[in-house]
C-alpha positions in Angstrom: 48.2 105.9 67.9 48.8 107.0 64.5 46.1 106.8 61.7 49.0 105.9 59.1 50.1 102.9 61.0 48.3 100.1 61.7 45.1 102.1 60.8 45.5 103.9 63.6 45.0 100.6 66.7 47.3 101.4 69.7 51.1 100.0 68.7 53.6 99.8 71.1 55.8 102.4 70.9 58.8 103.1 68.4 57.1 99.6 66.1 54.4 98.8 64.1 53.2 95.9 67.0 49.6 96.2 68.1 48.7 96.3 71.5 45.9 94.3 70.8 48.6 91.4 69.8 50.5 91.2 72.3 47.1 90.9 74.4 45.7 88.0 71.8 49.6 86.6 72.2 49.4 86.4 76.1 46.0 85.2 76.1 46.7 82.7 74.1 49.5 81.4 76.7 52.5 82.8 74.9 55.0 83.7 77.9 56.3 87.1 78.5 60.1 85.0 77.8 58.3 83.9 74.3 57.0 87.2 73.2 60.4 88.8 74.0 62.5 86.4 72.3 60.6 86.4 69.6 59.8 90.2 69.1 63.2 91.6 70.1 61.9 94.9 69.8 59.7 94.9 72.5 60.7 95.3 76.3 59.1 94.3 79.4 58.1 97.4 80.0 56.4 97.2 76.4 54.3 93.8 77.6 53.6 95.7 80.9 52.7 98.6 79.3 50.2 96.4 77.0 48.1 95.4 80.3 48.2 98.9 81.6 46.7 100.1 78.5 44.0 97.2 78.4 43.1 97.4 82.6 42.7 101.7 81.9 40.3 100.6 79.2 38.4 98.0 81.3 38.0 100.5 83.7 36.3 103.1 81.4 33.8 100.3 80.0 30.4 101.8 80.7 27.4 99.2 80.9 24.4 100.3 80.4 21.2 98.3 81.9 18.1 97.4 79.6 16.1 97.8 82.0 
């Protein structure tokens, strides 16, 4: 993350490509053979990398109870 790119959102590395869109793209149905084709710049390892980063931040979701 750097605050001078993107204002500062997660990118994968080496572009200016948001993690959070290549998420929206693959939840939208866009296939890992689309996004690559498309995007040249991004590997596998990139998309991969993308759910990593979005399960690690799943994981540290705290829920708090109203009750």
């Amino acid at each position: 993350m750097d605050p001078k790119v993107r204002f500062g959102k997660p990118c994968v590395r080496g572009t200016r490509i948001a993690v959070g869109d290549v998420l929206g793209w693959l939840a939208a149905g866009m296939s890992e053979a689309q996004i690559l084709t498309d995007f040249p710049q991004i590997k596998t390892d990139d998309i991969r990398a993308c759910l990593t980063y979005a399960a690690e931040r799943e994981r540290r979701t705290l829920t708090i109870s109203a009750a």
